[in-house]
C-alpha positions as CSV (number, residue, x, y, z in Angstrom):
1,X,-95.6,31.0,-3.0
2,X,-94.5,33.6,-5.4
3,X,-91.4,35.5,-4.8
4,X,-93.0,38.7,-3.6
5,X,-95.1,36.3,-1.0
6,X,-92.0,35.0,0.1
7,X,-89.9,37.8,0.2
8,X,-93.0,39.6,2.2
9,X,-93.2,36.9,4.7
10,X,-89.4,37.3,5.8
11,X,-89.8,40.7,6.4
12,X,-92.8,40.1,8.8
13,X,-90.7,37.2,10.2
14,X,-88.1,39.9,10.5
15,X,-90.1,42.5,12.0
16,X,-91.7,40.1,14.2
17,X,-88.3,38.9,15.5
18,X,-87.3,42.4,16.1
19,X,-90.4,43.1,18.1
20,X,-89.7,40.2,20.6
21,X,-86.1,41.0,21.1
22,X,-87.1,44.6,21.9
23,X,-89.6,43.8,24.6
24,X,-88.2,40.4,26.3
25,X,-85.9,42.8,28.5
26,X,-88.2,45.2,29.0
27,X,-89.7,44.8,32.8
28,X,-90.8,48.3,33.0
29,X,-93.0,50.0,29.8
30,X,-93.7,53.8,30.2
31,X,-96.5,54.6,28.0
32,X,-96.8,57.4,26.4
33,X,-101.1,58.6,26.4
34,X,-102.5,60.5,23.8
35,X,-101.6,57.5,20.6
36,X,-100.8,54.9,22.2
37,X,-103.3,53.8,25.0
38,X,-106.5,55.9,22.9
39,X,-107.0,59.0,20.8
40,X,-107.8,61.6,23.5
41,X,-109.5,64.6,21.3
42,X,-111.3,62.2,18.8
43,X,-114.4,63.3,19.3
44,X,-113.7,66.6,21.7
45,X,-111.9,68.4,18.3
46,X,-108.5,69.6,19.4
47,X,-108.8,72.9,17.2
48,X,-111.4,74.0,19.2
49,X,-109.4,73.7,22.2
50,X,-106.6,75.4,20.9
51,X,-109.2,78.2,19.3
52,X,-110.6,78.6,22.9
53,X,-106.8,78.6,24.4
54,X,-106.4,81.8,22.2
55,X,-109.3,83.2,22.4
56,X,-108.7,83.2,26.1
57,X,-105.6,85.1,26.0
58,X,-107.0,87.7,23.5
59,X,-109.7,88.0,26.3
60,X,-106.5,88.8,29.0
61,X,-105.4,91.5,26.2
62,X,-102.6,89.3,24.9
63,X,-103.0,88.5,21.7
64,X,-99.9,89.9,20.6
65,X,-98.1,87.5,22.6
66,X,-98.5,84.3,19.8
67,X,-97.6,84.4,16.5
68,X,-99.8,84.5,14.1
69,X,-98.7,80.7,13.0
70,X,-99.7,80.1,16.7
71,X,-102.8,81.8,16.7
72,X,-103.4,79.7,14.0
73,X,-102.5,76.5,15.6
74,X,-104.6,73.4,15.2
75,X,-102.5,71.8,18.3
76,X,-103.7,73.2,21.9
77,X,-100.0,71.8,23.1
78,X,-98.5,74.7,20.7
79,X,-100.4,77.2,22.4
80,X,-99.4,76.6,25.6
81,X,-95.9,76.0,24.9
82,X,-95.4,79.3,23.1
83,X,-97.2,81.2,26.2
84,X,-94.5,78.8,28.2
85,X,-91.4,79.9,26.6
86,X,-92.6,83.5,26.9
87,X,-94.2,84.1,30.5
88,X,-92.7,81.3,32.3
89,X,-94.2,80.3,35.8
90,X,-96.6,83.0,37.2
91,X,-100.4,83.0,36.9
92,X,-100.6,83.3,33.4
93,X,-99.6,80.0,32.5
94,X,-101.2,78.4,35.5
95,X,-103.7,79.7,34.0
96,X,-103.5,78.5,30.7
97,X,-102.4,75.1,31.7
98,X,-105.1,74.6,34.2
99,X,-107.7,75.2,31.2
100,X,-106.2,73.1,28.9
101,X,-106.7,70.6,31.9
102,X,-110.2,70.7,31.8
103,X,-110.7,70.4,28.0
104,X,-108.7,67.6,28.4
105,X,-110.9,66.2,31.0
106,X,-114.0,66.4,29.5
107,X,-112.2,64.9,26.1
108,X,-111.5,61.9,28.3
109,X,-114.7,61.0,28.5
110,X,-115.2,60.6,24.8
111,X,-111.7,59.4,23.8
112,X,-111.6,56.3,21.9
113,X,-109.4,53.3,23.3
114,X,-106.3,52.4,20.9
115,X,-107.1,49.5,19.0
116,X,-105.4,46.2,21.8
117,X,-104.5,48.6,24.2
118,X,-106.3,47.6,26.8
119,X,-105.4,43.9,26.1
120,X,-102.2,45.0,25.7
121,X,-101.7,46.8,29.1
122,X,-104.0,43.7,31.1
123,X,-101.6,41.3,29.5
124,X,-98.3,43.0,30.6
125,X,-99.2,43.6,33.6
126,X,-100.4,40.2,34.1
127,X,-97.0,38.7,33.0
128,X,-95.3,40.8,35.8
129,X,-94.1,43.9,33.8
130,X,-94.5,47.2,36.0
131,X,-96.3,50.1,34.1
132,X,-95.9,54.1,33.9
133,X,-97.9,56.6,31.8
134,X,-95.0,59.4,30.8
135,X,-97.0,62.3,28.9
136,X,-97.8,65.7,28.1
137,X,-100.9,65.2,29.1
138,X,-102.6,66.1,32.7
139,X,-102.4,63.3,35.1
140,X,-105.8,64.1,36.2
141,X,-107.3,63.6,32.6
142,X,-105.2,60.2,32.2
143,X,-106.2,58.8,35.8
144,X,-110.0,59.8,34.1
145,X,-109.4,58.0,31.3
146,X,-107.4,54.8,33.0
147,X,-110.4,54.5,35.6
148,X,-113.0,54.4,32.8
149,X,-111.5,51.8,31.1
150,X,-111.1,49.8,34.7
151,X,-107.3,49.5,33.7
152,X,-106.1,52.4,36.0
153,X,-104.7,49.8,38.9
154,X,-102.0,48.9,36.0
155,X,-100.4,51.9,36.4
156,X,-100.9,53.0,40.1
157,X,-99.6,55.3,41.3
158,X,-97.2,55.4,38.6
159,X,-98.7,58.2,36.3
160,X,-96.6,61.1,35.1
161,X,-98.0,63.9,33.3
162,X,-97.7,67.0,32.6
163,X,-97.1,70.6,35.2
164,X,-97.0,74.3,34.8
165,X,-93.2,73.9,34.8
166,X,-93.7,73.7,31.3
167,X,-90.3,73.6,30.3
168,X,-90.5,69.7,31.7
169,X,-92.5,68.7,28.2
170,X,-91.2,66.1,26.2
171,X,-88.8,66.5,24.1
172,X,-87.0,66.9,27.9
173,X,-87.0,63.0,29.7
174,X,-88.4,64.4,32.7
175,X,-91.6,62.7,33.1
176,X,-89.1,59.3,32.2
177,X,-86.9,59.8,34.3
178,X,-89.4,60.0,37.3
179,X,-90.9,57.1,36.3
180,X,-87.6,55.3,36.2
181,X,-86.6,56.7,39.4
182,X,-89.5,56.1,41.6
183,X,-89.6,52.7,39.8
184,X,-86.4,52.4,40.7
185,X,-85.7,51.1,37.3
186,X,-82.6,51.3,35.1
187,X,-82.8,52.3,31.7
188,X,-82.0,49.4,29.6
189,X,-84.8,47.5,32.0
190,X,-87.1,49.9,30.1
191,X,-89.1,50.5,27.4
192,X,-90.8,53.6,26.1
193,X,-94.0,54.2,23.4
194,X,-95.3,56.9,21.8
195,X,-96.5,58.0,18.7
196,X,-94.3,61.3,18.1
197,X,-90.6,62.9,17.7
198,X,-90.8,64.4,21.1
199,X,-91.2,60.7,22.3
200,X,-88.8,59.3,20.7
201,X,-85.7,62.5,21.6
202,X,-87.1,61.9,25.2
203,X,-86.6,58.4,25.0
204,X,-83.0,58.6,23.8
205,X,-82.2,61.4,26.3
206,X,-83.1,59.0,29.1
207,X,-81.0,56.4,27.5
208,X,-84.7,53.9,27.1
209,X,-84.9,51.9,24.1
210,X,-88.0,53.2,22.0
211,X,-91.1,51.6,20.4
212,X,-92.9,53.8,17.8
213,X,-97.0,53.5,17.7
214,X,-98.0,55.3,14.3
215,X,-101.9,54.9,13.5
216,X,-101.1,55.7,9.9
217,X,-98.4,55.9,7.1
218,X,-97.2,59.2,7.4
219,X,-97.2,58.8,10.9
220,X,-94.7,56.3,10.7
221,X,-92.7,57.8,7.8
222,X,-91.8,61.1,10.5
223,X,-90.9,58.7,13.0
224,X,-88.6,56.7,11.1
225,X,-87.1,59.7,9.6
226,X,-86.1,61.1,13.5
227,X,-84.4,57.5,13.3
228,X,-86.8,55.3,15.1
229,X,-85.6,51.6,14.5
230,X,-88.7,50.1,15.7
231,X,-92.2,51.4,14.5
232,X,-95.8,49.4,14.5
233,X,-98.9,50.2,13.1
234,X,-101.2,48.0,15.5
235,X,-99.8,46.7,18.8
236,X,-101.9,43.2,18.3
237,X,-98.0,41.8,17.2
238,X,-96.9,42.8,21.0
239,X,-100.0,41.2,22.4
240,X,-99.7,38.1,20.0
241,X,-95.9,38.0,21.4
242,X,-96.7,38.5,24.8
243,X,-99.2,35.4,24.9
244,X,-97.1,33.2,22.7
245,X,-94.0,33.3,24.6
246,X,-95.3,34.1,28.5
247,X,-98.5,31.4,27.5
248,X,-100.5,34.4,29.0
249,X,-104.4,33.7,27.5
């Protein structure tokens, strides 16, 4: 083995190690949704939902209320947090939110699983770790989703998404912290995923160790840069660690 090889192998060793020490104490995983357990808008295009979330307040005579970087927005989530931070509570953002809802409903039906997700989430649960989803998501959409994979029985009832008290969306640990409380979990019992900065700041706020999913390099590049520790590319090392160490087949 060449120097390189060996010096490669180490790191994975390293890595590897890292990965085991981080979930061994973890007996309750909150997941984030949209990343980690499948790509929700992957083939229902999330510009076109946040073009139709704009459009929709043009048609309500309130165009001037997003900026034009908003209006321009490729990320439905932007919309609604700018109309959040402007009109909070009230109709209007009921509204909004309720509409994003239903794009995101029907985007359920088409999202594509995260490669060992599924696995993933059977396995843990099998081995007697207690599962939450904690997103900015709809719950509706991710009990959808859950139940059209058959793995929604993982999570019940813990499921924690998002409300039209927007100012609850990550990075603010609310949707953590009730999933830690009606879990009656302590932190460091804990572990949180997800795939962006929000996730991670959330993470820290609620005092939960983190695990970064990134589906490509830049992906992972921002969430080390935040200061993630702990980033993966695939979640088959968890599963492989799961069923090597818990003999879980």
């Amino acid at each position: 083995m060449t120097s390189d090889a060996t010096s490669a192998a180490t790191s994975d060793a390293g890595e590897i190690e890292k990965l085991r020490e981080l979930i061994t104490p973890a007996r309750f995983v909150l997941w984030d949704f949209d990343g980690p357990i499948c790509r929700l808008f992957a083939r229902h295009r999330a510009e076109q939902v946040a073009a139709d979330l704009v459009a929709w307040l043009e048609r309500q005579g309130l165009r001037g209320l997003l900026t034009e970087a908003e209006r321009q927005t490729l990320d439905p989530q932007v919309v609604l947090r700018a109309v959040g931070r402007r009109r909070p509570g009230g109709d209007l953002v009921a509204g909004l939110e309720e509409l994003l809802t239903q794009e995101e409903l029907r985007a359920a039906s088409s999202a594509l699983p995260t490669a060992y997700a599924d696995p993933l989430i059977r396995t843990w649960t099998a081995v007697g770790a207690r599962l939450a989803v904690t997103t900015d998501n709809s719950p509706r959409a991710v009990r959808s989703y859950l139940e059209s994979r058959g793995i929604a029985g993982c999570f019940a009832p813990h499921l924690y998404g998002r409300t039209d008290q927007l100012h609850h969306l990550k990075p603010d640990p609310h949707c953590l912290n009730r999933a830690l409380n009606a879990m009656g979990a302590a932190p460091a019992e804990a572990l949180a995923i997800g795939d962006a900065v929000s996730d991670l700041t959330a993470a820290r706020e609620a005092g939960v160790p983190f695990l970064g999913y990134a589906r490509n390099e830049s992906r992972e590049k921002h969430l080390r840069a935040a200061g993630a520790k702990n980033v993966v590319r695939s979640l088959e090392p968890l599963l492989a660690l799961l069923r090597s160490s818990r003999h879980v087949r």
